[in-house]
Structures are given as structure tokens and as C-alpha cells.
C-alpha positions in Angstrom: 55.7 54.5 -2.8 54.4 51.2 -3.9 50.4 51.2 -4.2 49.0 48.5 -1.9 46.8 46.1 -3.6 44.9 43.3 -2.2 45.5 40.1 -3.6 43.1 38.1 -5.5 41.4 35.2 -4.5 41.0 32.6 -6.2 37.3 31.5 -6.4 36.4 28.4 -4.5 36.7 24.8 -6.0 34.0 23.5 -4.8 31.5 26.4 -6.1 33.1 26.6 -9.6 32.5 22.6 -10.0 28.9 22.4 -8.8 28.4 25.6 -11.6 30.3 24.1 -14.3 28.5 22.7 -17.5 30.5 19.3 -16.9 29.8 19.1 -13.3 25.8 19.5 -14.1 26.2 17.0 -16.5 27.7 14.9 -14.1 25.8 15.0 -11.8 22.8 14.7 -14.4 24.1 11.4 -15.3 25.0 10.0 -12.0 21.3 10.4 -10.9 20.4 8.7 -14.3 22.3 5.6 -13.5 20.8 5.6 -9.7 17.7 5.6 -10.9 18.3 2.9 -13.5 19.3 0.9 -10.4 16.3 1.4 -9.0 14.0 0.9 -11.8 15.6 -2.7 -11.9 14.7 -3.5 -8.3 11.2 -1.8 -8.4 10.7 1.7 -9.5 8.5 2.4 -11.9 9.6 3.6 -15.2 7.3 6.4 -16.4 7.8 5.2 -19.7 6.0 2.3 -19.6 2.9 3.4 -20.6 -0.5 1.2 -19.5 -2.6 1.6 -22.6 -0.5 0.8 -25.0 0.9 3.6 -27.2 4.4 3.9 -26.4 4.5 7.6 -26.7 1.8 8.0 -24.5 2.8 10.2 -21.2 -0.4 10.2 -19.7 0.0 6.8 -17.7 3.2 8.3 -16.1 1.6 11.0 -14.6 0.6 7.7 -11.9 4.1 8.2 -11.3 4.6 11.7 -10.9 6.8 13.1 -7.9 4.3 14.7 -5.2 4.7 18.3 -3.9 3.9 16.5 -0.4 4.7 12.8 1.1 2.6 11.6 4.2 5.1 9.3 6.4 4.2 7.4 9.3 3.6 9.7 12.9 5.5 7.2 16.0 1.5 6.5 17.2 -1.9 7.7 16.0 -4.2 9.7 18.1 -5.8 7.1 19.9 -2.1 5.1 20.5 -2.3 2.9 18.0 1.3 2.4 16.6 1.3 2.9 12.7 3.5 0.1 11.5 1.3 -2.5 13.7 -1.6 -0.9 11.4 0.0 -2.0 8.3 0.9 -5.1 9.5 -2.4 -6.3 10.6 -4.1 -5.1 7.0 -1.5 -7.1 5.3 -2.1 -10.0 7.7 -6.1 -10.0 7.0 -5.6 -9.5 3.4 -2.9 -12.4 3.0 -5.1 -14.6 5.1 -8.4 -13.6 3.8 -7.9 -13.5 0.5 -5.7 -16.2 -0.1 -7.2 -18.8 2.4 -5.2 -22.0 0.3 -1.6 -20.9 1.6 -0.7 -23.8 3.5 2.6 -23.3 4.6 4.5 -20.6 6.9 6.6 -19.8 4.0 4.2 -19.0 1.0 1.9 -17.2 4.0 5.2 -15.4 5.2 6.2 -14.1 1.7 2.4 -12.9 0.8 1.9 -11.3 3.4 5.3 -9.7 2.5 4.6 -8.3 -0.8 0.9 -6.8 -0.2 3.0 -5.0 2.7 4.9 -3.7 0.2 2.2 -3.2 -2.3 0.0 -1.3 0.6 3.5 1.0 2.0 4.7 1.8 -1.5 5.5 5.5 -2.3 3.1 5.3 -5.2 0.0 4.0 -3.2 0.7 6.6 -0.2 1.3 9.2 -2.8 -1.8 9.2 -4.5 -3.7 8.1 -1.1 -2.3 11.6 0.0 -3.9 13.2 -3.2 -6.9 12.0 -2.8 -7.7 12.9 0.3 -5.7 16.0 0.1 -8.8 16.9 -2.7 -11.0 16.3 -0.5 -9.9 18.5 2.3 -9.5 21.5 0.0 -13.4 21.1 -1.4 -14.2 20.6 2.1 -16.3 17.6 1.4 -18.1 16.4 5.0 -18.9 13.3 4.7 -20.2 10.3 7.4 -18.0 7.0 7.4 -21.6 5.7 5.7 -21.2 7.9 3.2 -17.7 7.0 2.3 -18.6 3.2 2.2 -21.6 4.0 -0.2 -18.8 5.8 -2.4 -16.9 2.7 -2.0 -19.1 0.7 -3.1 -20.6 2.4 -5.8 -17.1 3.4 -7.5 -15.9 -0.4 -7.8 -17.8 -1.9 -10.4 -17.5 1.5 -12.7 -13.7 1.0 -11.7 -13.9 -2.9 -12.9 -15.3 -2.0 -16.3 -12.8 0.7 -16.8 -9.6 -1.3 -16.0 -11.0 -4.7 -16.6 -13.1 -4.2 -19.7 -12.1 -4.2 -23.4 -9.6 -1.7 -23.5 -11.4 0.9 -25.8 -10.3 4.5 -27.0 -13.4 5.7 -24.6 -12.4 3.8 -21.6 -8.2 5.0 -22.0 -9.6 8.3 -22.4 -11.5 8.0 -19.6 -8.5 6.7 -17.5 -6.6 9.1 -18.8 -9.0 12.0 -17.2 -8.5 10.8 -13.8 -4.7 10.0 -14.0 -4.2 14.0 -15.8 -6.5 15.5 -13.3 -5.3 19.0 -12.3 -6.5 20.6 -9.0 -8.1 23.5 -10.7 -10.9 20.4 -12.2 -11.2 19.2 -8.7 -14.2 21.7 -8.3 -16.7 19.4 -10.6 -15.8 16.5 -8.7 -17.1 14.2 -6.2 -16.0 11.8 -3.7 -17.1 9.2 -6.4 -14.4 10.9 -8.5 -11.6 10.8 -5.7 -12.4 7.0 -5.0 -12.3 6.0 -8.9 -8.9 8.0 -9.1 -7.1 6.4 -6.5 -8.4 2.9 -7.4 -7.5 3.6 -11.1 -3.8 4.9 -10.1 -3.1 2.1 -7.9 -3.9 -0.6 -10.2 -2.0 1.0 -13.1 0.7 0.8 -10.3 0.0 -3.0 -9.7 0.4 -3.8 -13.0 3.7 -2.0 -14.0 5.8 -3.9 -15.4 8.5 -4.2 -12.6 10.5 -7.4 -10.9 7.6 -7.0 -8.4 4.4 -7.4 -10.4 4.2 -11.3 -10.4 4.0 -10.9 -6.6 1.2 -8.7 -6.8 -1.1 -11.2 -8.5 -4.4 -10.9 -6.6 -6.2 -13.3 -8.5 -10.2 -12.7 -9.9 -11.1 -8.7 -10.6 -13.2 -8.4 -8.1 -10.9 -9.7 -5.7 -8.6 -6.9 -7.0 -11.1 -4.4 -6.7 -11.9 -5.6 -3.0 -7.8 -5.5 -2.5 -7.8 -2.0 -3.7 -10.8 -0.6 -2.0 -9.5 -2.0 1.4 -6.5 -0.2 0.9 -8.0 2.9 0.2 -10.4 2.5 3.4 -7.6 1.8 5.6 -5.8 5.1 4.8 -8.7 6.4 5.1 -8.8 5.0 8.5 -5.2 6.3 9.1 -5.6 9.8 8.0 -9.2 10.3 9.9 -6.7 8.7 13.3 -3.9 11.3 12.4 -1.5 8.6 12.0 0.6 9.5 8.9 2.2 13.5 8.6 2.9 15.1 5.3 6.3 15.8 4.4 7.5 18.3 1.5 9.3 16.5 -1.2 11.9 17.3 -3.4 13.8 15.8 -6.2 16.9 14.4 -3.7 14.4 13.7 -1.0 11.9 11.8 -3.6 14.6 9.3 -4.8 15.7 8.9 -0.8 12.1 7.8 -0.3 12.4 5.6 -3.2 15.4 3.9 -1.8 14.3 3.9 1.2 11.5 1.2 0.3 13.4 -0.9 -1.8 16.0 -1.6 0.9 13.1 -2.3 3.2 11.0 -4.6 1.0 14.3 -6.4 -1.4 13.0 -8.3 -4.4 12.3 -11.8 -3.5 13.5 -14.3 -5.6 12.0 -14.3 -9.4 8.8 -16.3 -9.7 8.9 -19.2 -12.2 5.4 -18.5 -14.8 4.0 -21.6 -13.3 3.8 -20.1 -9.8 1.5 -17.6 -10.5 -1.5 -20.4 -10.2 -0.4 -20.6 -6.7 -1.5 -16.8 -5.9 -4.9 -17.1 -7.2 -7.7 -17.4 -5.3 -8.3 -21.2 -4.6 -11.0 -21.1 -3.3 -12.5 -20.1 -6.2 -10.7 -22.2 -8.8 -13.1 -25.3 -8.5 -16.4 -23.3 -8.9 -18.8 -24.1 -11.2 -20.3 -21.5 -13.2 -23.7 -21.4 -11.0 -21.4 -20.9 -7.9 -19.3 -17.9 -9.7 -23.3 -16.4 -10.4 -24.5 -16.9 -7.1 -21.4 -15.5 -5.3 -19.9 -12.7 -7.8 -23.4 -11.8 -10.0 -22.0 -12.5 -13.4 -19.6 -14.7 -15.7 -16.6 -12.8 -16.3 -15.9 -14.2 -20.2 -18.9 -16.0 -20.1 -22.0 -14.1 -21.4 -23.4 -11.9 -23.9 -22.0 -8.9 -25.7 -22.8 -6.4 -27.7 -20.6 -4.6 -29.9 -20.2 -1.9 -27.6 -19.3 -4.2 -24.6 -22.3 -4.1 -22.5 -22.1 -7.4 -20.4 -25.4 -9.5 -19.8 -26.1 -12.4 -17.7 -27.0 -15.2 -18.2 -28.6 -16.6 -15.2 -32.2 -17.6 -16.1 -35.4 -15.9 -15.5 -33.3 -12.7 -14.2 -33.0 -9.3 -16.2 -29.6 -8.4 -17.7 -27.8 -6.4 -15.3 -26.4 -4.0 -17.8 -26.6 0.2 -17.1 -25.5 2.5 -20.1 -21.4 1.4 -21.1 -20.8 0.4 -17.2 -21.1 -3.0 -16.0 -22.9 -2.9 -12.5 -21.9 -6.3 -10.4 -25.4 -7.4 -8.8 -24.2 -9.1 -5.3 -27.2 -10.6 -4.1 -26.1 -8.9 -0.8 -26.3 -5.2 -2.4 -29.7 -5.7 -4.0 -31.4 -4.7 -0.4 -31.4 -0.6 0.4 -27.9 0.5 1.1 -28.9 1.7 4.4 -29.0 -0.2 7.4 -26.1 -2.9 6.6 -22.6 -2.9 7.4 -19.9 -3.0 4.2 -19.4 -6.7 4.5 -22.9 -7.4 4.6 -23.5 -5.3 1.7 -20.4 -6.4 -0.4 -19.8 -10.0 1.0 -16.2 -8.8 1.6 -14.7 -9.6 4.9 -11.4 -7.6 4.3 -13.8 -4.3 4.1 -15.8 -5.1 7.1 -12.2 -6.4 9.0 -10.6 -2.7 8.3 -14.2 -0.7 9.4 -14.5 -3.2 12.9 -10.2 -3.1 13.4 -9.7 -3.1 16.9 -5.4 -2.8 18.0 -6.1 -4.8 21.1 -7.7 -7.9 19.7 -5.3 -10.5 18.4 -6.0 -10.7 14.2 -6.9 -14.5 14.1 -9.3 -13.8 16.6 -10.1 -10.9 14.9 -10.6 -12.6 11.4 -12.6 -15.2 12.9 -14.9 -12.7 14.6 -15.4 -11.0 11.1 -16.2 -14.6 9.6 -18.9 -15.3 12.0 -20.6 -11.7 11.4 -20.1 -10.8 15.0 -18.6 -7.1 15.3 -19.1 -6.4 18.8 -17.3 -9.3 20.3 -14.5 -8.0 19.0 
């Protein structure tokens, strides 16, 4: 009597690939070349460092896949549609702070890549870190408060990035970009704002096909371009407009993807084109008008050995506070209470993104803003 044996199965193709040392490595090296692919259209390579040393990991941690992703909700809370949101804070900023675009094209293609700068995976990433810090310290704060932060962090922010780039400054830098949650407990909202503004100008800067098309022009109008962003997903969040998404390796290079197909490298700029992105309005200045509007001479000064800018405007103290440079608008030298951010800062994009209102046309809007008046709008 013959025994009665069940026949073997062979094991399953598919499962015996997807374990196999060669299909790992495969697979390994297929993502590699994806990726290459995308670094050459815009992704940054972590890499690259900012300060310098090329062994230096630190920077890339800018660049660091999130555990969470916050994406656009169809409408906010108060019916606002998010993509007209972005849209209108591109708008402002392209026309605001680059007021000697002439024609529909170069207006067009500005306002094109800040919309790209603002919707990047980078800036929304460490937007959502920031104020992901801030809700687990359970930090209340007034939309006053906030703006006070705001405007305290920039200048600290404009000596770190913008000054002589010494070993105490990178290592400074270096503190915010490596910041674990468990150091979160010693910080302040000071400390959230400088982190973001620090990350997403080491972003700006990256040397991708894109950088030339985020030329901003003068540091403070980078600082001003970096604190509006901040404010307006600050704005966003507070409106429960964006939703946090977990991420994961596959999902993380979809998202990537995602944004280079919607925003596709424009055509390379020539090196004489980046003149055309500065601010204009500020290229035929004198060096009294730059220290009546911005406070100091950028370049143009006094300094010690241990970089503490002074200024030279006669008959007025140097303007100088331990290592930090401290910009002295005329229009923050008044008690911080009491004025609006554009009144304290002389910075229309701020005070366009704290008076935003969906319904009112942006020219109008803009125009408004210019004039001071808040509540016509």
C-alpha cells in the first residue's frame, strides 16, 4: 500500500525575489538612481553641507525625512480654500518685494518660484516641526506675542546666517538644525522661530537647479521673506488648513516627486540675470537712504575682531549688543506694544499676511496695506 504523501510546493516567486540578497540590492540601487533623478531637478542632496566641511552631516539633518507630513485640507475652517492661500502669499511677496518687474512674464515666473519655495516639502516639513514643538510644550501664546517673537528672532537670525561665518556661529547653527525633542524643554518660542528661519534658509541656499530663482535680494529682505512664510503657516495651522500625514520612506520620495512635477525647473538662468531679482528699488540708494530705511550699512562700518557691527550714522550710539547685531528700524525704537507688525517692522508682506482677508481682491488688498489702512480691507 503506497503511503500518501502531499506534494511539495514550491515556494512563491514573487516572495523569494523580494527576500533575495540580489533583489534587495536591486531594489537598493533603483531607488539610488530615482533619487539621483531627482536631486538633478531639485532635491536636495544631504551631502552638501552649508558650512563648509565636506564631512560635515549636521547641515543635512535640514533635510531629514519627517515622521509626519502636513498636506493641504480641501478648505480651512472658516472656508478659505488652501491653494488660494498660497497663491495670494506668493502674489504679495512677488509684487511687494520685487516692485521693478515690469512685464507679465518675469512677474509670472517670480511669482512661480517663491510658490514653490513657500509649498516645498522642506519648508512644510520643518514648518510642521516647529509648531509640532510647540504644541507638545504647550506654549499659549497671543498672535502679539508671536509677532514680538518674530520680530525679535530676525536680526539674531541675520547675524547667524549673514555674518562672518565663525566656528561659534556654525556651531550655533548647528544646535538648532541637530535639535532633538528631548532639548525642546529649555526652549522658547524664540528658539522655534530661529530654527525654522535657520532651516529654511540653509534650504534656499542649497545648491540645486533652483537656487538662482530663489534670489531674494538684501538680507533683510530675506529675513522679511522668511518670516512671512513662517507667519503664514502659522496662519494656516491656527485656520486648520493643512492635516498631518505619516510618512514613510516610499511615501517620502512620492512627495518629493510629487512637487517637482508640479513646479518643473524653469529654464537655467544666465549669471547676469540674477541683477534682475534684486530688489530695485533699493539698488540706487545712497548710503544715508540704506541708514534711514534698514538702520545700518551692511559692509560699510566698523568692526572689531570679533565681528560686532557699529554704525556709523553721526551723533547716534553704536547699535551693537554682545556678538548679535540688533537692526535699529527707526519704526521699532517705540514700545513694542501698541503697533501693528508693519508699523513696527516697515514690512508690508508681514502686515499683508496678519490683515489677509479671502474675499478682497490682492491688488486691492496690497494697496490697502500700502496706505496703512487695515480696516478697509
Amino acid at each position: 500500500m503506497r503511503k500518501h504523501t502531499t506534494p511539495r510546493r514550491p515556494k512563491r516567486q514573487t516572495a523569494l525575489a523580494s527576500r533575495s540578497p540580489s533583489g534587495v540590492l536591486r531594489n537598493q540601487h533603483t531607488r539610488r538612481e530615482f533619487i539621483r533623478q531627482q536631486m538633478s531637478e531639485g532635491r536636495p542632496d544631504p551631502y552638501r553641507s552649508w558650512c563648509g566641511d565636506p564631512s560635515c552631516k549636521k547641515d543635512g539633518r535640514v533635510f531629514m525625512m519627517p515622521y509626519s507630513y502636513p498636506v493641504n485640507d480641501e478648505i480651512c475652517k472658516n472656508g478659505l480654500p488652501v491653494e488660494d492661500y498660497f497663491h495670494d502669499l506668493a502674489k504679495a511677496m512677488a509684487i511687494m518685494l520685487f516692485p521693478g518687474l515690469k512685464s507679465a512674464e518675469e512677474k509670472t515666473r517670480k511669482f512661480f518660484e517663491i510658490l514653490s519655495f513657500i509649498d516645498s516639502p522642506i519648508i512644510r516639513s520643518q514648518a510642521s516641526r516647529v509648531m509640532g514643538g510647540i504644541t507638545w510644550l504647550s506654549m499659549k501664546f497671543t498672535d502679539r506675542q508671536f509677532e514680538v517673537a518674530l520680530i525679535r528672532a530676525r536680526p539674531v537670525f541675520l547675524d547667524l546666517m549673514f555674518g562672518v561665518k565663525t566656528a561659534e556661529r556654525v556651531e550655533k547653527i548647528h544646535s538648532y538644525v541637530t535639535a532633538k525633542a528631548s532639548q525642546y524643554k529649555g526652549w522658547t518660542l524664540h528658539d522655534f522661530i530661529l530654527r525654522f528661519l535657520i532651516s529654511a534658509e540653509v534650504w534656499r541656499v542649497h545648491e540645486t537647479p533652483r537656487k538662482e530663482g530663489w534670489v531674494i535680494g538684501s538680507r533683510e529682505a530675506v529675513g522679511e521673506f522668511l518670516s512671512a512664510v513662517l507667519l503664514g503657516y502659522h496662519q494656516l495651522f491656527a485656520r486648520r488648513c493643512l492635516v498631518l500625514t505619516d510618512v514613510w520612506l516610499q511615501r517620502w520620495d512620492q512627495i518629493w516627486q510629487e512637487w517637482l512635477e508640479k513646479y518643473p525647473v524653469s529654464k537655467t538662468l544666465k549669471e547676469d540675470d540674477e541683477n534682475d531679482f534684486k530688489l530695485r528699488e533699493r539698488q540706487a540708494l545712497t548710503e544715508e537712504d540704506v541708514l534711514e530705511q534698514v538702520g545700518y550699512l551692511g559692509g560699510i562700518g566698523k568692526a572689531d575682531g570679533t565681528y560686532k557691527p557699529r554704525r556709523n550714522r553721526p551723533k547716534e550710539p553704536d547699535q551693537t549688543f554682545g556678538d548679535s547685531l540688533v537692526v535699529t528700524d527707526p519704526t521699532t525704537n517705540p514700545p513694542l506694544t501698541g503697533l501693528s507688525m508693519g508699523e513696527r517692522t516697515g514690512s508690508r508682506v508681514l502686515q499683508w499676511v496678519w490683515s489677509y482677508v479671502p474675499e478682497v481682491p490682492l491688488f486691492r488688498h496690497i494697496r490697502a496695506v500700502g496706505q496703512g489702512n487695515r480696516t478697509s480691507v
